[in-house]
C-alpha positions as CSV (number, residue, x, y, z in Angstrom):
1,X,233.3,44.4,6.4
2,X,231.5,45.4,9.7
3,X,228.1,46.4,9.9
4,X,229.3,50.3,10.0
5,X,230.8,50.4,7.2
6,X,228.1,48.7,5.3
7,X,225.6,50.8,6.8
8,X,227.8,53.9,5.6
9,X,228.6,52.3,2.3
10,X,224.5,52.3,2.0
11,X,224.2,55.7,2.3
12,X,226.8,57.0,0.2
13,X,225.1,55.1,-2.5
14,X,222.2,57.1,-1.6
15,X,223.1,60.1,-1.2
16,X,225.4,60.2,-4.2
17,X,222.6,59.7,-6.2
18,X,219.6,61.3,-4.4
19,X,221.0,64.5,-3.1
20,X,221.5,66.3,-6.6
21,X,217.6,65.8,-6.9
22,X,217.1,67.0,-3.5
23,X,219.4,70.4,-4.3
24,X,217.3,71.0,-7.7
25,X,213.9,70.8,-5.0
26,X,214.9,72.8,-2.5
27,X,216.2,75.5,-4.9
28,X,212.9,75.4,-6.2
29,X,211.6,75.6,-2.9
30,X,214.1,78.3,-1.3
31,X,215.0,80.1,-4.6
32,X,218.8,80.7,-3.2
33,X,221.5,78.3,-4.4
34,X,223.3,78.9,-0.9
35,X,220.0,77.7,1.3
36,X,219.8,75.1,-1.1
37,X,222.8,73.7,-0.2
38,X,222.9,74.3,3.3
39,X,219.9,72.7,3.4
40,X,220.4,69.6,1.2
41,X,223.2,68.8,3.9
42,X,221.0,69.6,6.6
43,X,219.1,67.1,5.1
44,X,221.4,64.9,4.3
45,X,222.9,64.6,7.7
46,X,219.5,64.2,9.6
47,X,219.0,61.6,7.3
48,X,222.4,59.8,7.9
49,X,221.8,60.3,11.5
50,X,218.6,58.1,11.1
51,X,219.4,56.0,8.4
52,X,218.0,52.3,9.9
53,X,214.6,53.8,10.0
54,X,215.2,55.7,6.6
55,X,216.9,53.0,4.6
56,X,213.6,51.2,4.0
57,X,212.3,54.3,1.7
58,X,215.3,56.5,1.6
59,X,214.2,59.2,-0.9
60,X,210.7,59.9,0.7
61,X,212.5,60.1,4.1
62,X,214.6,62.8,2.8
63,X,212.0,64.4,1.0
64,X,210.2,65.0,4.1
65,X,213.4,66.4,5.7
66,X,213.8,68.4,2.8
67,X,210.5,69.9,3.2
68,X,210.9,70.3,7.1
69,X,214.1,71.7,6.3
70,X,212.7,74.6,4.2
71,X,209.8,75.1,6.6
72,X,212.2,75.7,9.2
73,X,214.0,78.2,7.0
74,X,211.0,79.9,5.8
75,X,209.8,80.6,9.6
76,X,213.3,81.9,10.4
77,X,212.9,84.7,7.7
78,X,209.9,85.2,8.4
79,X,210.6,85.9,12.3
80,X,213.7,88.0,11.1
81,X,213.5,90.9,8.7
82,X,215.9,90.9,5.4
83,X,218.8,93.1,6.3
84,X,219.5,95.8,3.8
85,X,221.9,98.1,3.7
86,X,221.8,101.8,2.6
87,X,224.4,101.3,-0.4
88,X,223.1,98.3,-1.7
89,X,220.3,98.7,-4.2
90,X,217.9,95.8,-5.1
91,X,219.6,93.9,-7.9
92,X,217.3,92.2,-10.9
93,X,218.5,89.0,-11.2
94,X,221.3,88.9,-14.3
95,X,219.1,88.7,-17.6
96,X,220.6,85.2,-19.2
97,X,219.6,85.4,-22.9
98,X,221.8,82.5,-24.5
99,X,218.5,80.1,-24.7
100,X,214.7,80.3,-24.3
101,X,215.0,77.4,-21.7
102,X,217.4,79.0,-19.5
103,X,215.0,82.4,-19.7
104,X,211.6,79.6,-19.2
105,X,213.7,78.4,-15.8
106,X,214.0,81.4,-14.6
107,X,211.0,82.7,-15.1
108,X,208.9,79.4,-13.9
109,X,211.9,79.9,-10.7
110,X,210.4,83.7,-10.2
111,X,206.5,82.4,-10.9
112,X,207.3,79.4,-8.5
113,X,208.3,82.3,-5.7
114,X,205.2,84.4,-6.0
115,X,202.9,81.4,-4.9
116,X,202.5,81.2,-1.0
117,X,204.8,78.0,0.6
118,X,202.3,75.4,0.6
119,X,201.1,75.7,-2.9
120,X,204.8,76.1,-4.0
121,X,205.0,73.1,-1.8
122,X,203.1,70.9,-3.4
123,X,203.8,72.2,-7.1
124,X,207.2,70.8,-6.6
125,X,206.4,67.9,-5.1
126,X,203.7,66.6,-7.9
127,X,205.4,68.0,-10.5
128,X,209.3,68.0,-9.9
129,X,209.6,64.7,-7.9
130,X,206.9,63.8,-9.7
131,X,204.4,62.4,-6.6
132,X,200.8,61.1,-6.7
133,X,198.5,62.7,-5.0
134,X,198.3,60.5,-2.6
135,X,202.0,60.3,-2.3
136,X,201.9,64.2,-2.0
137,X,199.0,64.5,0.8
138,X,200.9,61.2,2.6
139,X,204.2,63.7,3.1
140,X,203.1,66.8,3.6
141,X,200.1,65.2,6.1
142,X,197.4,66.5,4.8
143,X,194.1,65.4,2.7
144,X,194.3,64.4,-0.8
145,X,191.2,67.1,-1.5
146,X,193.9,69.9,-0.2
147,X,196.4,68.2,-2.5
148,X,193.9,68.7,-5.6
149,X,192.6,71.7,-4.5
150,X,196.3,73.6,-3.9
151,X,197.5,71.9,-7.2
152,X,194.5,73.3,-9.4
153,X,194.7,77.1,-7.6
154,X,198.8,76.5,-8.0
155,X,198.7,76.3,-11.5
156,X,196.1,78.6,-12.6
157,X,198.4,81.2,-10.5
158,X,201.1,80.0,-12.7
159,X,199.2,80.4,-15.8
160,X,198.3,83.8,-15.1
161,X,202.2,85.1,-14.1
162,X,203.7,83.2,-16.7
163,X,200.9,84.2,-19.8
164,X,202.2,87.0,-21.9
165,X,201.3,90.6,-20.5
166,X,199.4,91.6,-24.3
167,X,197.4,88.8,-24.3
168,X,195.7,89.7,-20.7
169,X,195.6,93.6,-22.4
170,X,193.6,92.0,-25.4
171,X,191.2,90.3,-23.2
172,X,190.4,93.1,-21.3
173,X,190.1,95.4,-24.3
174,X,187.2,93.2,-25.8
């Protein structure tokens, strides 16, 4: 076999197994199946494309594509304004009430998409592909204090969307 095709046979491996990880994280990142995908391939293709250096630690290579990726997607929307037109009318996303763990994705999904990038960011990373914080601060280049610090704020925002609406009433009433 030439060196080619082991060098593709290496990352098929790799991706078969990596990139339905990498789709779960960046829909948790993007919230959109569509960018998800789009960007899992984008990622997936850079990381082809580079594959000598990224075979020594494939999965954190494509992590930090991933979140580049994403990044790059958030700034687009950002610099471009959501298009609506007249007819359409905001839609509520579809109320699935076959299981509680179906309704607690989607609602961790929507609580995830309240917190600002970097927070949501870093959430993921720790807790989805399940980082150190060292790990965490290494990909995203920043300090391991940030790490901590975005992690604690992160979750106490998540806390306080996802606790039930009476139990903030009660508190206040006392």
């Amino acid at each position: 076999m030439s060196r080619a095709g082991r060098v593709d046979d290496e990352f098929r491996r790799f991706a078969v197994a990596f990139a339905p990880t990498l789709l779960r994280g960046a829909y948790f990142l993007l919230h959109d199946l569509d960018l998800a995908q789009d960007a899992v391939q984008i990622t997936m293709f850079q990381t082809s494309r580079h594959w000598e250096r990224a075979k020594a630690a494939p999965e954190a290579y494509s992590r930090r594509v991933l979140i580049n990726v994403c990044r790059e997607d958030w700034r687009r929307r950002a610099r471009r304004p959501q298009e609506v037109s007249a007819s359409e009318q905001p839609s509520e996303p579809p109320a699935v009430s076959f299981t509680d763990r179906v309704q607690q994705r989607q609602a961790l999904d929507q609580a995830l998409g309240a917190l600002l990038s970097p927070q949501r960011e870093i959430l993921v990373l720790r807790f989805f592909f399940d980082l150190s914080v060292a790990q965490t601060a290494e990909l995203l280049q920043i300090a391991e204090g940030t790490v901590k610090s975005a992690t604690h704020r992160g979750l106490d925002q998540l806390r306080d969307i996802l606790s039930p609406s009476d139990t903030k009433e009660s508190y206040v009433e006392q």
